[in-house]
N, C-alpha and C positions, 0 to 999 in steps of 0.2 A: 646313884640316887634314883629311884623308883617314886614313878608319876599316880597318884590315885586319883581320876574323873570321878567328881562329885557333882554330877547335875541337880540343880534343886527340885526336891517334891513336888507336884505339878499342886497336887488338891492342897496340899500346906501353906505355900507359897501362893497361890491364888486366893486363899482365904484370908493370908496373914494382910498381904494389900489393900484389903477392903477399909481395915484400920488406919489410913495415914491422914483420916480426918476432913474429909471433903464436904463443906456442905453442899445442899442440891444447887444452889445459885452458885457457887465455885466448880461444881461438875459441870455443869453445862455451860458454862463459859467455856473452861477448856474444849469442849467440844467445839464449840463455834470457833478459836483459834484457829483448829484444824480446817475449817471453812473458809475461814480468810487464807489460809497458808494456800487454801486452791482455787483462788481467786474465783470467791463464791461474791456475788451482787446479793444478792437474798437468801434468808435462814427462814426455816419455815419449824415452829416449837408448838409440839401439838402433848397437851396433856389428859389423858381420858380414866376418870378415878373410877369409874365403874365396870363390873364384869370382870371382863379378861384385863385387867388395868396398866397399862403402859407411859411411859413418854418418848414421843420420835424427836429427831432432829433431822430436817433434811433442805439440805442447801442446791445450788444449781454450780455448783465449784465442777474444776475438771475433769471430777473424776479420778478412781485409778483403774491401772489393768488388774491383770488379773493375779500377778506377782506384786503388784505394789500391795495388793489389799491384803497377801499372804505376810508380807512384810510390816503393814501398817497394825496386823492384828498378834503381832509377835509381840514378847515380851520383851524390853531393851531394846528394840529396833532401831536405835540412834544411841552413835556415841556422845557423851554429852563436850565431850573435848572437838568434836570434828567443827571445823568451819560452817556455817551457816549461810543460807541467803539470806541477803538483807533483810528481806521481809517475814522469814521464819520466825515465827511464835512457839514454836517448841524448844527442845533440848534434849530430853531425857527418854523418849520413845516408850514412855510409858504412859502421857497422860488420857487417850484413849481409852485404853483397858483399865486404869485406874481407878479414874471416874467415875465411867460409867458403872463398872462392879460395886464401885463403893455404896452407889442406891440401889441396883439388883442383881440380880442371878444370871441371869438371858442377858447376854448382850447378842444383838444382831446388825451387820454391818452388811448392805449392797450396794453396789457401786455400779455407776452407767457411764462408761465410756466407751466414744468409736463404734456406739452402736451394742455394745456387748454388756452382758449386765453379769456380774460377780456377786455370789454373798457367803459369809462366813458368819458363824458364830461361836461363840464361849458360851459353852451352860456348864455353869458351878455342880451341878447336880452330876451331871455327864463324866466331868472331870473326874470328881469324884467317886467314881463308881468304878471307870478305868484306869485311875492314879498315873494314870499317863498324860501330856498336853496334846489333850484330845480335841484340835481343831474342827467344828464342824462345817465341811463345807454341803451349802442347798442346793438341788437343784429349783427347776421352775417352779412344781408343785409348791413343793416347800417355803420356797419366796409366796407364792400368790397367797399364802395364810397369813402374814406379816401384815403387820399394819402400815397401809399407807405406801405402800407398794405398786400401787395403781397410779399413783402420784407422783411418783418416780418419773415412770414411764410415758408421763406427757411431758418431762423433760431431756432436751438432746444430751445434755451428761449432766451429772451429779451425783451425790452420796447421802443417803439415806441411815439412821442410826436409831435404832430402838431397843430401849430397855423395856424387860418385862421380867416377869415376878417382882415386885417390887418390893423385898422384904424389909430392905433397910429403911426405907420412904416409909412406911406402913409401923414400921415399932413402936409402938403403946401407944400408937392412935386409934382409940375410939372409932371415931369418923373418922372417914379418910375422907370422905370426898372434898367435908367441910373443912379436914384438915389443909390436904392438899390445893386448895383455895387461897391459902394464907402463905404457903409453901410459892404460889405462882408469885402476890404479890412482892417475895420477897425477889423471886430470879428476874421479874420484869426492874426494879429499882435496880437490882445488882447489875445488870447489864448494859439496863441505859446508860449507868455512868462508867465502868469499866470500859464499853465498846462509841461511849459517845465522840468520839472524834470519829469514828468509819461511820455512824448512823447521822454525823452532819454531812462529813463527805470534804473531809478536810484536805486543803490541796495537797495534789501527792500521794495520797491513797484512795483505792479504790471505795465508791460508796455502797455501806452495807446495811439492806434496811433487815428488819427483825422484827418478824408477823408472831407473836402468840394467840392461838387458838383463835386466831382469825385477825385479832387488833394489830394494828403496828404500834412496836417500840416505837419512844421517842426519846431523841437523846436528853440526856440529862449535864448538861454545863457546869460543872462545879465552880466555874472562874465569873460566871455572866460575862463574857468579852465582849460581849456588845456593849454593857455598863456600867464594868470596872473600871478602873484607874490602874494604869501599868505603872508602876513607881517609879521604875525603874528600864534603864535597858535590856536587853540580855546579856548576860554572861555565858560565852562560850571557852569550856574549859577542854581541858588535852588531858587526854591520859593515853599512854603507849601509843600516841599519833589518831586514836579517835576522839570526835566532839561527843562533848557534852554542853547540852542548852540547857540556860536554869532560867527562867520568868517568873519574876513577882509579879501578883495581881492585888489591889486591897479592892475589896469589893464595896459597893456603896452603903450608906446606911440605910436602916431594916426600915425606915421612914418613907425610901424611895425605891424600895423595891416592892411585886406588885406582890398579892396571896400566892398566885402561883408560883413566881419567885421563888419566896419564902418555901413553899413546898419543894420544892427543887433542890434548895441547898438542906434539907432535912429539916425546915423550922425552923424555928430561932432557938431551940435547944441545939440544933445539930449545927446552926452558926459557929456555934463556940465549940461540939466536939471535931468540927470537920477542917477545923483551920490548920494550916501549917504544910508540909511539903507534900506533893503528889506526882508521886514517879511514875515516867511511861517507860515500858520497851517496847519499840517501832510499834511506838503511841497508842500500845495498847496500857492500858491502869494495871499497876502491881500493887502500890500501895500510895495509902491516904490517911488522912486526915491526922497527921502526927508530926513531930520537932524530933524523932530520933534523939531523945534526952538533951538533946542540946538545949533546951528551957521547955518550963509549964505550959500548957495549954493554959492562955488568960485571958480574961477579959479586956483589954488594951489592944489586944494579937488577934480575936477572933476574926475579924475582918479580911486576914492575912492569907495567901494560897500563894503556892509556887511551884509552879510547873517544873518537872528536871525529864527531860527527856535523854534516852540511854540508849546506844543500839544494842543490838545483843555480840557483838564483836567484843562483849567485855565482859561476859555472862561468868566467863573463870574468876573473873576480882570479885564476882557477887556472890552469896551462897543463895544462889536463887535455887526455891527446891520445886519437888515436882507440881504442886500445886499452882506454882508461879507466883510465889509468892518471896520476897526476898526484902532485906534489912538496907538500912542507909551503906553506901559504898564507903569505907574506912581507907580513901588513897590518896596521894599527896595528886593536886591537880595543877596546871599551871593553864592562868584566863590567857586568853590568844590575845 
């Protein structure tokens, strides 16, 4: 039997990725994962629609060296079978470069740790021109043209992430700037409530605030805990020896909740489409406001939210894919 190595096309395969559907509030989330996974305290999301037009992300997390960033910026860099620390938010070693490409061309990644500052890029353009997986690495010069790189550097470690050419963000928009306005409003909601349990600073994980272009996030509660009504206990369930927590909350009625409130849970239109089950892995949001067909979204149920929190030690029973995004778990469970 005779072996043929078929490595994939760098410029095919970097372009065909761009496709798997990311919007810009589901990209940058995944980013900020990677923030948490390095026990970052602060995100720092800077959006600039004019000129040389970009967006950064740049957290105060640990850092990598100078092979972790060689590593981080590889395509599959993690198998998605290998064991996990608890507190990982990835799997698939792709969400990085996926993302990010998915809204531009320029991805730029520096990293400060130990004193030592690393940066790599991917340019779409580059690649393509060399049909090879033509990693760019910067030196000094090169970094000191990057946006926000100066900012970096009043921190003792951290990682710093900047997309530019922004072709995908830019597609048949008119304005962008006006565009990309509505674009922000959508990532500040997305994240308040995807990342609201680390922006309250929930016991057990580290607290993580999240500055947009100067404002802080503020978390968004989909449960109101301070003003619901827990119906019920918890159910803790077993599957291959890890827990699973399920919490019902019925939340109060729209008579005693305040405007802001109401704003919070999406209105009282979004009362009734955000009701029903809300899955965390290691308490970050995969998915919301759905009964997984097991009944209608009703009017009787809207009131209705139920926490299931998941570790990711069970990431194989899910089809969770890269986007981190994944369907109700189909497994027999047994309540402890």
């Amino acid at each position: 039997m005779e072996i043929l190595n078929l490595p994939p096309y760098a410029p095919t395969l970097m372009e065909s990725t761009r496709a798997i559907g990311y919007s810009l509030e589901a990209a940058v989330a995944d980013i900020i994962d990677n923030s948490i996974a390095a026990n970052a305290h602060r995100v720092d999301l800077y959006f600039f629609p004019v000129g040389g037009e970009y967006v950064a992300i740049m957290d105060d997390g640990i850092g990598m060296s100078d092979s972790e960033l060689n590593i981080a910026m590889q395509y599959g860099s993690k198998n998605p079978n290998d064991q996990r620390q608890a507190d990982d938010l990835g799997r698939f070693g792709l969400g990085l470069k996926t993302a990010s490409l998915s809204q531009c061309r320029v991805l730029t990644v520096i990293t400060k740790q130990g004193g030592t500052i690393n940066a790599r890029r991917w340019d779409l353009d580059y690649v393509a021109q060399s049909g090879e997986w033509s990693l760019l690495i910067l030196d000094t010069a090169e970094m000191e043209n990057v946006p926000h790189y100066s900012d970096l550097l009043q921190l003792d470690h951290g990682t710093l992430v900047v997309w530019q050419k922004l072709d995908r963000m830019k597609a048949g928009e008119i304005n962008f700037e006006q565009a990309l306005g509505k674009k922000m409003d959508a990532v500040r909601e997305h994240i308040a409530l995807v990342f609201h349990r680390y922006i309250a600073g929930e016991t057990g994980i580290n607290k993580l605030k999240i500055v947009m272009n100067g404002a802080t996030v503020a978390a968004a509660d989909p449960f109101l805990i301070k003003k619901s009504v827990q119906a019920m206990d918890n159910e803790i369930l077993s599957i291959h020896g890890k827990k699973i927590t399920v919490t019902p909350y019925i939340l109060p009625h729209t008579s005693k909740l305040t405007s802001d409130e109401i704003k919070t849970l999406g209105g009282k239109e979004g009362l009734r489409r955000q009701q029903g089950f809300y899955v965390y892995r290691n308490k970050r949001l995969l998915v919301w406001g759905t009964w997984f067909r097991m009944m209608r979204q009703g009017e009787m149920s809207k009131l209705v939210r139920i926490k299931v929190d998941i570790p990711n030690a069970l990431d194989d029973l899910w089809t969770l894919d890269i986007k981190n995004r994944q369907p109700f778990l189909r497994q027999k469970c047994e309540i402890i």
